[in-house]
N, C-alpha and C positions, 0 to 999 in steps of 0.2 A: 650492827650493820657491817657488812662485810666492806673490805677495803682492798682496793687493785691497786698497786702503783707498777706495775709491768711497763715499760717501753720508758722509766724517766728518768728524767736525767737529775743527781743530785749533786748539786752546786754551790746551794744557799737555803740553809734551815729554813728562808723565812718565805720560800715559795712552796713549803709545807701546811698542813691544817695542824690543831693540835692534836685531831683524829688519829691524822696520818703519821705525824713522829708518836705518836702512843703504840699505833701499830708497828711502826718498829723496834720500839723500844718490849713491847712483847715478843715477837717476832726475835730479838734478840735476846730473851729470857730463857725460848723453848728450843735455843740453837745451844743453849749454853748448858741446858740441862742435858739434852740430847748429846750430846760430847760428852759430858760427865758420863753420864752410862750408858755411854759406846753402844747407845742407838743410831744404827747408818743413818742420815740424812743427805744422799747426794740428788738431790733435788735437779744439779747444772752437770749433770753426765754427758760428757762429750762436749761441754760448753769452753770457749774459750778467752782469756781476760788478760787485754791489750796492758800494760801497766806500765805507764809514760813515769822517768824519773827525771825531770830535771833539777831537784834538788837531792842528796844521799839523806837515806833514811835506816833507822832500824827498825822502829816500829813499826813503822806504814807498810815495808816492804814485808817481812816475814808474815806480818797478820794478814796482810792482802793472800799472798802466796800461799801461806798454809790454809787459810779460810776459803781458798778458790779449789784446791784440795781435797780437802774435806767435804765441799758440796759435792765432788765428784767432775769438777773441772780443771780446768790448766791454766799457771799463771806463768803468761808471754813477759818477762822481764827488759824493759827496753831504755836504758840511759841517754843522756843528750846525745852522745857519739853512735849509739845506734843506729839513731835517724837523720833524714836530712831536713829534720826539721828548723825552721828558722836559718838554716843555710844552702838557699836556692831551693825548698821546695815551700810550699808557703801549708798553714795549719788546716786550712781549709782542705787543699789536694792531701793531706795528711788523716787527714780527719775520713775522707772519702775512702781511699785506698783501705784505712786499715777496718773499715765499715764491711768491705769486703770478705776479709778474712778473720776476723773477729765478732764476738757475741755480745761483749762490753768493752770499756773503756775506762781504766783509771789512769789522771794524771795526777803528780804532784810538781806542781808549777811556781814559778815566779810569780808572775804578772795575774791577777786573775783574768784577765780578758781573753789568755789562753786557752784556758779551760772553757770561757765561754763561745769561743770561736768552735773549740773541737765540739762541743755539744749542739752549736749550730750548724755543723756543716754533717757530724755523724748521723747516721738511721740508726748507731743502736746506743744504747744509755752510756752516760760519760759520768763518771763518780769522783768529785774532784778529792783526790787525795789530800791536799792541802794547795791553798794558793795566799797572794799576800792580804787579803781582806776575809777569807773563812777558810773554816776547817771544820764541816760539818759534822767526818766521821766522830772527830775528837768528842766534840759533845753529845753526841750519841752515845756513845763508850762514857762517857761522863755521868750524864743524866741515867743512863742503866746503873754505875754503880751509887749515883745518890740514892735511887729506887730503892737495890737491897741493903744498902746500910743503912737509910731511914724512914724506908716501907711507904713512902710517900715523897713526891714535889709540892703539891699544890701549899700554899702559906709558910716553907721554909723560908729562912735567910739564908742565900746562897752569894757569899762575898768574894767578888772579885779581887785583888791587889796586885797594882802593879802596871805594866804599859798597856795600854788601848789599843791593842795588836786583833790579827786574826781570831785568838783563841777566844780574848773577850769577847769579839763581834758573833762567834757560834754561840759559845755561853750565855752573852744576853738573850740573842732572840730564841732560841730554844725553851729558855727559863721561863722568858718572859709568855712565851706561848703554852707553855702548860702550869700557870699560875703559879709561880714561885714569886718572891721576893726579892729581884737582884738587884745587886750592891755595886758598882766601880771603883775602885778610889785610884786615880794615879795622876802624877805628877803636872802641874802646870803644862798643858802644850802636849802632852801627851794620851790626848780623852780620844777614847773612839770615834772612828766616823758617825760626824753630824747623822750622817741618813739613818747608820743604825740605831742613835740614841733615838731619834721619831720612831722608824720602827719598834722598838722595844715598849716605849711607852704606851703606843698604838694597840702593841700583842697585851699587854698588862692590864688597861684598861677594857680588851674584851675577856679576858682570864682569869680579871679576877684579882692578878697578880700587883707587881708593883717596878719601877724603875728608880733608881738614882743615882746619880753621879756623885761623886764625893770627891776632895782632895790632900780629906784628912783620912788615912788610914785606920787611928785607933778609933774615932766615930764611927769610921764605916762597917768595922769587925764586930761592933759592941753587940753580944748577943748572937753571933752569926752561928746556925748550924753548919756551913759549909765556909772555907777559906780555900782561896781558891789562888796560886803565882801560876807565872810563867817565866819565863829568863826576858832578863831587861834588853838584850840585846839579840835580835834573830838572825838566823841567818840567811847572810846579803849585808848586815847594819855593822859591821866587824869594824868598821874606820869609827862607828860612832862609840864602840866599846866604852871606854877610858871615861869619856864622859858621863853617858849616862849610868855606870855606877857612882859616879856623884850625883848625880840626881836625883838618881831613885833609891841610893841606901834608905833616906827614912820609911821606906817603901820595904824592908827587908818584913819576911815571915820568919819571929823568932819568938822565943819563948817570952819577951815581955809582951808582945803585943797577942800572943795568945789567950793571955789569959783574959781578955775582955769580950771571945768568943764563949759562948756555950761548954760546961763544963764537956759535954759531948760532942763537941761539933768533930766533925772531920776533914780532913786538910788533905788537899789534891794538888796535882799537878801534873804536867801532858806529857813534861819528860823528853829529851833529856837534861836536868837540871842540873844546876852550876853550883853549888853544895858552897854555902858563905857568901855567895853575892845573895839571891832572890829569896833563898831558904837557908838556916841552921839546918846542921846534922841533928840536933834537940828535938826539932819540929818534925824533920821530913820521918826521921827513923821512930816519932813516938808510937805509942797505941793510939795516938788519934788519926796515922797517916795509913791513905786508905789507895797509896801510889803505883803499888804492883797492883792492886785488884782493876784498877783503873787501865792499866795497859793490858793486861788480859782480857778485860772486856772492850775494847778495842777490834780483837776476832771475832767475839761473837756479835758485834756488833754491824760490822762489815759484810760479817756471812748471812747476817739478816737485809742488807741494802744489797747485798749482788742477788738474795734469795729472791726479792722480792720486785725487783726494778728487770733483774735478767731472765729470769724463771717464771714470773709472773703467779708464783704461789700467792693464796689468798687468804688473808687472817678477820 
């Protein structure tokens, strides 16, 4: 069956099918071969992409910009102090205006109601770069490289550790919706949002897959093909630093708690990480860490949701 997602907007993995993130997730397998041997694919020639930053990024921004690039489009770079946004013009006249002179739309936001404001008010697709409840590109780029390192999703253990942030709430339902096995484990008080643990369960149960929450970490790893941190503390949460490294140290990815994963498994993260709080230099640097492959696929990943949400090419 062929699949269209031209004109949408992507904001939340879990207003996907599991059709539709598979088509992206190929979709971003034949962008990445395609680059490897420097077959042109400018698909978004003359296309242009609004790229809202109000948080600083390295990833987001250079794989947006070179992936907007590379399709054969332009990435419009625009900081909070560019616009006048959220000071006297409101996101909605925001969202209109730049509908105007723009082909797409990427924000990376604070708040996520941001991102959904811009997506309600713009006529052309809004791609949220990261906000405080998802970060769909993430697991997209994620999910592609569990794909080529273990030829498959469907029945892996794919272990989360760590805060019940953004990164988890993409990871679940992504996982959760193309039948994987996912795992949570993080500290009292810090379990992902309620909605998305229903969600997850919801995608598991028709996928085949599975959900659970833990708040033991070495239960939760035992056996995992995939381990999975994020930093205990994001940014915006800087006052709660101090703290929750007490919290969450038994919550560290190190070489004792590895060894109750899969002789194989491999161990991710979204980056950029705090080397001795969330992860060892042991774990992140071993042959089982799969971290640079992960940010690289990040481009091709993206150049598959501008390819296919702004271009309207069909897989």
């Amino acid at each position: 069956m062929v699949v269209s997602l031209a004109g949408r907007d992507v904001l939340c993995l879990q207003d996907f099918t599991r059709e539709e993130i598979e088509t992206i997730l190929k979709t971003a397998e034949m962008m990445k071969i395609w680059n490897k041997i420097g077959k042109p694919h400018r698909v978004l020639e003359g296309k242009t992409l609004a790229m809202i930053f109000q948080k600083p990024s390295t990833r987001t921004r250079i794989s947006f910009e070179v992936g907007i690039y590379q399709l054969g489009g332009y990435g419009l770079y625009l900081n909070a102090q560019d616009l006048q946004l959220r000071r006297g013009e409101t996101i909605a006249d925001t969202a209109r205006v730049l509908s105007r002179y723009v082909d797409g739309i990427m924000a990376r936001v604070y708040a996520h109601k941001d991102v959904e404001d811009l997506a309600k008010y713009a006529s052309v697709p809004v791609i949220n770069g990261l906000s405080d409840f998802s970060h769909p590109c993430q697991a997209l780029a994620d999910y592609q490289t569990i794909l080529e390192k273990k030829g498959r999703i469907q029945g892996l253990k794919i272990v989360y550790v760590g805060d019940g942030n953004n990164v988890a709430h993409s990871l679940m339902i992504a996982g959760t919706k193309l039948g994987a096995n996912v795992v949570v484990a993080t500290p009292e008080g810090y379990e992902p949002d309620p909605k998305v643990v229903k969600w997850a369960e919801q995608n598991a149960a028709e996928s085949g897959g599975s959900f659970e929450l833990l708040h033991d970490p070495v239960q939760a790893v035992k056996d995992a093909d995939v381990i999975y941190t994020d930093v205990w503390a994001s940014m915006g949460q800087e006052a709660e630093a101090e703290e929750r490294r007490k919290i969450f140290k038994p919550f560290q990815v190190n070489k004792d708690l590895v060894k109750h994963a899969k002789p194989d498994y491999i161990f991710m993260h979204c980056l950029p990480a705090h080397r001795g709080e969330e992860v060892t230099d042991d774990v992140i640097d071993s042959p089982n860490s799969v971290v640079f492959d992960e940010a690289e696929n990040r481009l091709h990943a993206q150049k598959a949701v501008m390819a296919l949400v702004m271009g309207g090419i069909k897989v």
